[in-house]
Structures are given as C-alpha cells and as structure tokens.
N, C-alpha and C positions, 0 to 999 in steps of 0.2 A: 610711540605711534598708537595714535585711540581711533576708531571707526565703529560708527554709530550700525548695530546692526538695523536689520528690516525689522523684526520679529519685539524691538524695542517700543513699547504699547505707555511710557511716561506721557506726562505732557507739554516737557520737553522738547522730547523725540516726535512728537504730531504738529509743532508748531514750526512755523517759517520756512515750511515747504520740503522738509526732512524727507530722505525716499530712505536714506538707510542702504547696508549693504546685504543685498542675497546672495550668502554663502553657494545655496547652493545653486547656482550657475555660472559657478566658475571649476574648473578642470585644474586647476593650480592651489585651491583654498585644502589646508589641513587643520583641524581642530585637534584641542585638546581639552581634558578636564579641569584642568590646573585652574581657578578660580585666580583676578587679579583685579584692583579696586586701584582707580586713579582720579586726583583730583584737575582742572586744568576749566580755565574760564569761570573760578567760582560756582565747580558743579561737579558732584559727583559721577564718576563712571565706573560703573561692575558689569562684570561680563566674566569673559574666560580668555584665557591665551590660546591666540592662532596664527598658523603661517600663510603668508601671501605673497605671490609676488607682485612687484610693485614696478612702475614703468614713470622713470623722467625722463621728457624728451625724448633723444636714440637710445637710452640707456634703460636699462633692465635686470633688477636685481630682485634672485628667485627666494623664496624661500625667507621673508625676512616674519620675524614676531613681534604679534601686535597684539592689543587689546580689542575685542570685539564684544564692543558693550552692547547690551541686551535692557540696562537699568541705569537712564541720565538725571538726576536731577538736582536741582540749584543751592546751594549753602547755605543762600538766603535770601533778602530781599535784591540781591544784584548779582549779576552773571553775564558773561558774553561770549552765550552759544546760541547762532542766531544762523547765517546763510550760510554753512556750512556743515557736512557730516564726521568731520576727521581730522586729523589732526596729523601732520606728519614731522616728528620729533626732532630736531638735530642738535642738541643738547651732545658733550663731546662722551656720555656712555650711552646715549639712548642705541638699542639696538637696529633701529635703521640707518644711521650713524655709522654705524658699526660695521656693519654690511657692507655696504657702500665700498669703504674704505681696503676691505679686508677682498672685495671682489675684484680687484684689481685695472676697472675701468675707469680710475679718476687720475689723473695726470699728479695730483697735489693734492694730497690729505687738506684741503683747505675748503671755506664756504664766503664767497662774496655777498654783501646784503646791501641794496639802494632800497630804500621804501618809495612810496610813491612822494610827490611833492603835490600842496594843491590840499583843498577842500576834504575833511575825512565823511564824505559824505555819498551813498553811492549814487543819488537823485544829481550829485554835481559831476560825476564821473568825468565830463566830459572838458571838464575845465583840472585837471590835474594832469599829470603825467606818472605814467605805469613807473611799478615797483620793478627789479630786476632780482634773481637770486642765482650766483652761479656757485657750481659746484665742481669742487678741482679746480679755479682759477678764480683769474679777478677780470672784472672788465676792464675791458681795452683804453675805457676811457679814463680809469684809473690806476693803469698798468704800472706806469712811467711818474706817481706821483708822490711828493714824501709824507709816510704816515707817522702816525702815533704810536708808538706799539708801547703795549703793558703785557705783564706779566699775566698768563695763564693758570690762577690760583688753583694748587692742588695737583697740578702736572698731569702726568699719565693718569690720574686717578679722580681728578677735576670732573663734578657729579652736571656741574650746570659753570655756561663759559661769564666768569668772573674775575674781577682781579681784586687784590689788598685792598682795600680802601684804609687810607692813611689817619685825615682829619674832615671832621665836618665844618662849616665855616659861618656865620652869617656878615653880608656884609649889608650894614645900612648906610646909608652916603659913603661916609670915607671913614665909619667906625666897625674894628673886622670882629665880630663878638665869637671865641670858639663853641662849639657843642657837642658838650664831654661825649667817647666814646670808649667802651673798653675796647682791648687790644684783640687782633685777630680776626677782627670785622669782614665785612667783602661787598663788593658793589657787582652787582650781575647788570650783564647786558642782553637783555629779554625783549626777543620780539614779538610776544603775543600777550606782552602786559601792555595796556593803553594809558597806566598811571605810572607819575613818578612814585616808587614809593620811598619815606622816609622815615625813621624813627615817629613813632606816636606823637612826641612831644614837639617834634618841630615842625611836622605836619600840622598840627594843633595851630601852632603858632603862625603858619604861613597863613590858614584859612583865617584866623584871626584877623590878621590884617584887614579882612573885609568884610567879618560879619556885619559890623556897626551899617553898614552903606549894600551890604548884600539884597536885591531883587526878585529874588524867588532862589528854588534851590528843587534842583535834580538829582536823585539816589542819593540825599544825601550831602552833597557838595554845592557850596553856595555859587548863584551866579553874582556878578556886580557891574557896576560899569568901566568899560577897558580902559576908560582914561583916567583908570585909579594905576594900571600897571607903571607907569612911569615912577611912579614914587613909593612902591613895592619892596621890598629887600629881595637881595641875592643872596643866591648859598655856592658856596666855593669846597669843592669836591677835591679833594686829595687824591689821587689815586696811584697804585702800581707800589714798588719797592724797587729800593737798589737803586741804578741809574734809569729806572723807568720809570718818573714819574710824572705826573702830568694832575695838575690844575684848572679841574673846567669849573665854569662857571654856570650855573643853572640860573638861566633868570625867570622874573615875573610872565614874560613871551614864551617861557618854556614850559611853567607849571600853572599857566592857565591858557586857556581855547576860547577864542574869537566867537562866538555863536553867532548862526549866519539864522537871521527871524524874518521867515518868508512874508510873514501876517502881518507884522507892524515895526513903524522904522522903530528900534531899537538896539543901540551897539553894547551890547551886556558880554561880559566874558565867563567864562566856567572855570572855578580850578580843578585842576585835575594830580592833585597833591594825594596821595593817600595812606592814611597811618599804619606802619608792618607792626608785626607784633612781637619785632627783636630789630637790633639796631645795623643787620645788615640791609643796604637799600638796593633797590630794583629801578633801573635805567629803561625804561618802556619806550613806549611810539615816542614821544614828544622829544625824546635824546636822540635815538636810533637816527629821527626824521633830519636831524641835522646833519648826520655823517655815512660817508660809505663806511661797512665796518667790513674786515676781515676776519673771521675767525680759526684760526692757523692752527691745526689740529700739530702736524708737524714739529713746529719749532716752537708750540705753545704758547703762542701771542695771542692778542685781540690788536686790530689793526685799526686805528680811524681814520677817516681822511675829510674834513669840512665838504658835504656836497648840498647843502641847501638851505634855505631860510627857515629860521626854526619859529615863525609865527604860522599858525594853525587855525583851520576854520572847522566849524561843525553845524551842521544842519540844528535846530533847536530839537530838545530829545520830547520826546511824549509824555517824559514824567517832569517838564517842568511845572510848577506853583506858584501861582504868587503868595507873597506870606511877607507878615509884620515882624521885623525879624527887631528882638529887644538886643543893644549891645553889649558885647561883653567886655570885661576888662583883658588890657593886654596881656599878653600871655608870654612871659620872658625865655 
C-alpha cells in the first residue's frame, strides 16, 4: 500500500491534480521512522512506514501499514502515475492483504476482479462499462460459472499471485515454433501493469513484425495499421502444473490497442508488448480485460472465467510522432 504524501514537493507529485495525503488531520494516522523505498508504475517512492486505517465500502480495517511517500519520481522516460495518489496492494503478502483477511470481516479469503470493458480512455468513460472488485466473494454474476483454476505459485509464501508457466509458444499460420525457456519460470496476473510483458527476445520479435509498416511510435512502441493484426503471429502460453493446466492463446488483438484518433480518420493500432528483463512474464490490462479473475488466497488458485472481448481501444497518446521508420530484418 503506497500514498502519496502532502508535503511531497517532486514534480511528480505537483502534476495531474495530486492533493496528497495530510497526515496530520486524521485522529487514526500513526508514524514511524522506519524508512522504506518502493517501486510501482515505473517510479520511485521513498518516504517512511505508517499506520492507517483504511475503509472499503461498510468495512473498516484499523491500523493497517503503508508507505507514505514524501519523494516520487519516474525511472525513466515512461511511467503511469497520473489521476491518482495511492496505491492499495492486494498482492497475496502485501500487508493490507494481510489485514483484511486476519480481521475477520471477509466471508472468504478470496478477491474477485472484472476490469472495465470498452474504451481505455477517460474522455470516453461513457461509452464502457465500470470495472467491479469484490472482496471475500465473487460476483453473483459469476457465482454459478466454470472456471480455470491454476496453481498459486509459492503457496502460503507466494510474493505476487502467479502460477508455473510451462512453455512459451509462437504460432504462425499452422507452424508452432517453441521459445526456449529455463525451468521454474512464472507468468503473474497483474492488474496495474497495462503491458503484456514477455521475454526481451520475443517482445523484440512481435514489435518486429511491424516495424517495416510502423506509422509513428509513442514511449517507444510502434504504432501501425490494424489491418496488419490478421496476419500477426500468436503466442500460446502454457501455464499451471499437474492437472492444472491451461493453454491460452495471446493474440495480435491482445498485444496491440486499436487507437481511437479524434484529429484524423486514421485506423492505426499500438503494441503494447513490452520487453522484462528475465523470462518470467506479466499478464496485464490486455489479459485481465478478457477474464473475470479470481484470486483464491484460501485454496491457492487464480480462477479465470471468459467475460469479455479482448479487442481494445485508446484515445491517441500525446507522445505520438510521426517518423520514417527504416526496416528491420526479421527477428527469429
């Protein structure tokens, strides 16, 4: 749990309407001196560990410890801390997690996750439908339905909710080429990553597919035209152990974004591929956006359940460019 204090003077923390939090007018906030430094949206946060209590809905849990950062800022040229002051962790050690569970008002160690569906853009708000997050149960609307369930890598000691990841796969038409992996891998299911992430190399090689035909390019990530994704390659995700396995498919509608360009008809798409710098990968918005997920502190699962079309839109960002982009050679 990270909250952006008041007294935080970055320029960061001045930008996109930041109020910050003032410790001191609350009757419940405890400090301490304990110094603690966390990363989360490609941006540094230092500050010190403090207790707060924190209120979901009817529920109210005292006394929980968080980061109250005083010094935010960015890693590098990209980051996404933007309409918001805080961060509220549910990672299966994070201490509000933690809390929560051990405070005895949750019916089921469990966390239900709908993301929104629709436009990620908030100028479009009105044309999507709201995310849902319940805590101790599922929704009702997915009560009664049959999921996916994988394996909770790490068990009771499990740092962030992921499972085994088996094999990596590319598939181009009906040829399934592997992509070597050492053993002991893992594929997290992260909801405040906006990228898929994947190995360097294969990230490389997805973006590749479109440099030669690429349009301009934002943070870094080329845009191109969407009527390239049809003829894109797939990547086929192994995941889970034992009898829990499961094979999704990520496709070219997964790992690139529709961009919606208010200015001029243009139908260009974004990838949204990004290279980790070890070969376990990260399942962000673009995954999540397709499934209700469960994450079953309990019985140690992640649960998925198919709840929506996984083709995505986004406003055009501020840092697009147009640029002569020279081709590269394929990238095996």
């Amino acid at each position: 749990m990270l909250l952006q204090s008041a007294d935080c003077g970055t320029q960061l923390c001045e930008e996109h309407g930041h109020i910050g939090f003032n410790s001191s007018r609350s009757s419940t906030f405890s400090g301490t001196s304990d110094e603690l430094v966390k990363f989360f949206g490609i941006a540094r946060w230092e500050g010190h560990q403090a207790n707060e209590s924190i209120g979901i809905g009817d529920l109210r849990f005292p006394s929980v410890p968080f980061l109250l950062a005083d010094y935010i800022v960015p890693l590098g040229w990209l980051h996404w801390y933007y309409d918001y002051d805080g961060v509220l962790g549910l990672s299966p050690q994070s201490p509000a997690w933690i809390a929560m569970q051990e405070s005895g008002l949750l019916e089921e160690n469990i966390i239900g996750l709908k993301f929104p569906s629709g436009p990620i853009d908030a100028e479009l708000a009105g044309h999507r439908d709201d995310g849902e997050l319940v805590l101790g149960g599922i929704s009702p609307d997915f009560s009664s339905a049959p999921f996916t369930d994988l394996p909770l890598a790490g068990g009771d000691s499990a740092l962030w909710w992921a499972t085994p990841l088996q094999s990596l796969s590319v598939l181009n038409k009906s040829i399934v080429q592997p992509f070597p992996l050492p053993e002991g891998q893992l594929a997290g299911f992260v909801s405040a990553d906006p990228f898929i992430t994947l190995p360097a190399p294969l990230a490389e090689a997805l973006m590749g597919q479109v440099w030669p035909n690429a349009t301009g390019i934002s943070a870094g990530f080329p845009h191109f035209p969407c009527e390239m994704r049809d003829s894109l390659v797939d990547v086929i995700v192994s995941l889970g152990e034992g009898d829990l396995i499961w094979n999704l498919t990520i496709s070219p509608y997964d790992y690139s974004v529709h961009v919606v360009n208010r200015a001029r008809d243009i139908d260009n798409c974004l990838m949204v591929t990004y290279p980790g710098e070890y070969n376990n990968i990260v399942l962000g918005w673009p995954i999540l956006r397709r499934f209700y997920t469960v994450f079953d502190n309990g019985r140690k699962l992640i649960r998925c359940k198919p709840s929506q079309p996984s083709s995505l839109l986004l406003a055009e960002p501020y840092l697009l460019t147009k640029m002569t982009v020279t081709p590269k050679p394929d990238i095996d």
